[in-house]
C-alpha positions in Angstrom: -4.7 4.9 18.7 -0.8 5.1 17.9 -0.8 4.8 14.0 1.9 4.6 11.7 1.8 5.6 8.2 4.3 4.4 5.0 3.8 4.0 1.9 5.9 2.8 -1.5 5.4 5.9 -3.8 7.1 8.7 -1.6 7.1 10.8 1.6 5.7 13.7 -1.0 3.2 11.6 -2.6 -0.6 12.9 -2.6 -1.8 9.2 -1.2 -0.1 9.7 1.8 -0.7 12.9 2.6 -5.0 12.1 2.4 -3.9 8.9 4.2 -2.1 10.5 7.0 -4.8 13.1 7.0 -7.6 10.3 7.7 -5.4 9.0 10.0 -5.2 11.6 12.4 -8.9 11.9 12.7 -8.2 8.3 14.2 -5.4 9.1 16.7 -1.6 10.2 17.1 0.0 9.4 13.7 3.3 9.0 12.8 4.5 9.2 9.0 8.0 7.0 7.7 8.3 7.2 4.0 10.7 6.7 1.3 12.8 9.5 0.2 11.8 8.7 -3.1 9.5 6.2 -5.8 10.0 2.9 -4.3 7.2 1.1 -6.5 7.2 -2.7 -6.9 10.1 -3.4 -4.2 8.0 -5.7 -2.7 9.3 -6.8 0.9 13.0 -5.7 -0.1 15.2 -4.2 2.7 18.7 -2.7 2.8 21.3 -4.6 3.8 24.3 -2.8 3.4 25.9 1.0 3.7 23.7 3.1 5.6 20.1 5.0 5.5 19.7 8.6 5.8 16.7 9.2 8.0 15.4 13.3 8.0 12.3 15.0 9.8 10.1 16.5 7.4 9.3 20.3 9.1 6.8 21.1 6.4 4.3 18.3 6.4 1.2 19.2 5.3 -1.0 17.3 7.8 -1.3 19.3 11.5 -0.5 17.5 14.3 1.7 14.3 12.6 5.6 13.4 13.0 6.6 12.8 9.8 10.0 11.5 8.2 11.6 10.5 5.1 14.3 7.3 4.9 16.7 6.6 1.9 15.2 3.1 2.2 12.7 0.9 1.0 9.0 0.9 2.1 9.5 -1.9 4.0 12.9 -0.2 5.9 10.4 2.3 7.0 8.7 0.3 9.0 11.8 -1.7 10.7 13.4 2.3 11.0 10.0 3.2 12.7 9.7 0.2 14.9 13.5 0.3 15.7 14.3 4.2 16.1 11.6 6.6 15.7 8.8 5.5 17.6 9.0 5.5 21.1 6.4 3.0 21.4 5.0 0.3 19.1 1.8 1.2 17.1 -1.7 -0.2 17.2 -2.1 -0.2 13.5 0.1 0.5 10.3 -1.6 1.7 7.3 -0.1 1.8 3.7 -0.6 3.8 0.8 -2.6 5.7 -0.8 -1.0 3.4 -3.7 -1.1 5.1 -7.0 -2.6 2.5 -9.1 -4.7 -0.7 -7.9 -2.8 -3.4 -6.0 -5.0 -6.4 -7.1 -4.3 -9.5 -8.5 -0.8 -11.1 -9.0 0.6 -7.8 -9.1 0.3 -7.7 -5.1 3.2 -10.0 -4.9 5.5 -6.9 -6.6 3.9 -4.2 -4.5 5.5 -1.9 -2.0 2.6 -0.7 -0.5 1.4 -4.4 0.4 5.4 -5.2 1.3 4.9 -2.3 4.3 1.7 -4.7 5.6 4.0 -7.6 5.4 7.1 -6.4 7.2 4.0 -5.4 10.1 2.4 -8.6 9.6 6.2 -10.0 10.7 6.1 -8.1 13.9 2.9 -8.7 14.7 1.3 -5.3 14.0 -2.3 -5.2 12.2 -2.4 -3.5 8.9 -4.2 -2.5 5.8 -2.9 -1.7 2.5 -4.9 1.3 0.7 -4.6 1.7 -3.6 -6.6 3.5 -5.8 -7.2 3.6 -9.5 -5.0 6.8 -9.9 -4.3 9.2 -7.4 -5.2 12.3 -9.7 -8.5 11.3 -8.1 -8.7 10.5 -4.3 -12.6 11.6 -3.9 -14.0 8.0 -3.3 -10.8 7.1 -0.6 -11.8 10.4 1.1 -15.2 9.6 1.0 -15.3 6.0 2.1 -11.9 5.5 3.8 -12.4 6.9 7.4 -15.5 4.3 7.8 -13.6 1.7 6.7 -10.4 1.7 8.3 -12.8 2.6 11.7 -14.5 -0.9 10.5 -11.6 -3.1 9.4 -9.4 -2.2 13.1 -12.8 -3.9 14.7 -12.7 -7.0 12.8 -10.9 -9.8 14.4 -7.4 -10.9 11.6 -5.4 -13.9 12.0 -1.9 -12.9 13.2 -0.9 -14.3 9.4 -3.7 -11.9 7.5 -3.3 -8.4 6.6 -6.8 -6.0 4.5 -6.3 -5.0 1.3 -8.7 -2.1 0.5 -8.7 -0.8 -3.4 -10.9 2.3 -4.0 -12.1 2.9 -8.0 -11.3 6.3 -8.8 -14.1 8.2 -9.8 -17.0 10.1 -8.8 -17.8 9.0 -5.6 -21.5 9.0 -6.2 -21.1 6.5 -9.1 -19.7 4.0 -6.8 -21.4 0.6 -6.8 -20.7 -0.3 -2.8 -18.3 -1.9 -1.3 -17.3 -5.8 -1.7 -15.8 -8.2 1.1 -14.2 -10.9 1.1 -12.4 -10.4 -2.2 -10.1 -12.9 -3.3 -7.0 -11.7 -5.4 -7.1 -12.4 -9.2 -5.2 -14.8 -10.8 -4.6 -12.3 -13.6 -2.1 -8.9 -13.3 -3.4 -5.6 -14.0 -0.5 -4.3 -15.2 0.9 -6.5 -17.9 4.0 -5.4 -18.8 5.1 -4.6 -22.3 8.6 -4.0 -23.8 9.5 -2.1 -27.3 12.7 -3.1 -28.3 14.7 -0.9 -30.4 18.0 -1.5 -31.6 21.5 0.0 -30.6 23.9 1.0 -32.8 27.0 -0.5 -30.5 24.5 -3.6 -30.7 22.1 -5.1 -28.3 18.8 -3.2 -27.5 16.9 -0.7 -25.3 13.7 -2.2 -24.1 10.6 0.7 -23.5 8.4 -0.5 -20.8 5.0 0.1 -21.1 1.7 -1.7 -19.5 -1.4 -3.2 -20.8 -3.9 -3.0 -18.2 -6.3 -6.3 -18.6 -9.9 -5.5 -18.6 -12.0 -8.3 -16.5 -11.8 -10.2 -13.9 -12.8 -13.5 -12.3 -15.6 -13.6 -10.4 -15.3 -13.0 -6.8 -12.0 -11.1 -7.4 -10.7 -8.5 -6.4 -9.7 -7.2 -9.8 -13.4 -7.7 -11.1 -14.6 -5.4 -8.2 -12.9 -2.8 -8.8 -13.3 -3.2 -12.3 -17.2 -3.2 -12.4 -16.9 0.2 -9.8 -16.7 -1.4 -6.6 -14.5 -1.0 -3.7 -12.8 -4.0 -3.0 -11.8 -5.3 0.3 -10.0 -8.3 0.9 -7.7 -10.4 3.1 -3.7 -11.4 2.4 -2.0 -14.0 3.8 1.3 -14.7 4.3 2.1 -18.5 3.9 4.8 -18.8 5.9 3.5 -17.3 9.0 0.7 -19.2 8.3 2.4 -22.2 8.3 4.2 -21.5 11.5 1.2 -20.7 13.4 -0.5 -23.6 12.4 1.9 -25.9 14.0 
């Protein structure tokens, strides 16, 4: 297989590297990543000025072509399609994501924005997330099978997988759940402390609250109750298109 790698949280982020490292036990593997953090940009591309694309020499995964772009996750993709590979890819797989992409907080996320931009050119993918990242034993356990079971399963040319892993002891691990549908909640609710300027005006702190169930069925309860989740996303408009 020809596999292409992004993600949202960094060309340096430990996700990618353990997803690039599966990947390569899969086939030829190619790596496009941000230069830097590109969280919750969603489907957002550059339009303007210019991107500085760079190999990256020291990779720590044998055997893969990787590369950082001053873009956006889903730039990567359009520069990997459009300059670096020589040929298109079977697959494109996203993430690790550092935190859980469930819920309503999918329509913010980067790593499910670099499924999107290959749903738009007709590329299969999966988005990968996990609980934190400090703790990638249940995606290095499980992933590999997965990924080997999701490229098997037939996807409408409108449908992406969304795979969440809980991080924790892999043995503590529930199983794994299909067919989740995202929540109607977000995980991440964001929070803002005000506090007060003294030119006037204020500085709002974020911070998150993370919400503790889910509804049933959901993707967010999986994960929740120590499940892996597994899931489909559509994209309505291609939906809509092909349904014509």
């Amino acid at each position: 297989m020809r596999i292409l790698v992004a993600n949202d949280d960094g060309i340096s982020s430990e996700g990618l590297i353990h997803l690039a490292r599966m990947a390569r036990s899969l086939g030829e593997v190619w790596v496009v990543a941000p230069s830097e953090q590109c969280s919750a940009m969603s489907q957002r591309i550059s339009v303007f000025g210019s991107l500085k694309l760079q190999t990256v020499s020291d990779f720590p995964v044998d055997g893969v072509k990787a590369f950082s772009l001053s873009g956006t996750p889903a730039d990567c993709v359009k520069v990997a399609l459009g300059r670096v590979m020589p040929k298109k890819p079977d697959v494109i797989l996203s993430g690790i994501n550092h935190g859980y992409n469930v819920g309503m907080d999918i329509l913010y996320s980067g790593t499910v924005g670099v499924t999107m931009e290959a749903m738009a050119n007709g590329i299969p993918a999966i988005a990968f997330s996990a609980g934190s990242c400090e703790d990638l034993r249940v995606a290095d356990s499980f992933m590999e099978d997965i990924t080997r079971d999701l490229i098997t399963r037939e996807t409408s040319p409108y449908e992406v997988w969304n795979v969440n892993f809980p991080s924790d002891d892999p043995e503590k691990v529930k199983g794994l759940l299909y067919d989740r549908m995202p929540s109607g909640y977000q995980y991440y609710q964001n929070q803002y402390r005000p506090i007060a300027l003294p030119e006037g005006g204020e500085r709002l702190e974020l911070y998150s609250e993370l919400r503790t169930q889910g509804e049933p069925g959901s993707d967010l309860e999986a994960v929740l109750q120590g499940y892996i989740s597994i899931g489909k996303l559509e994209n309505a408009i291609l939906k809509a298109g092909h349904m014509r």
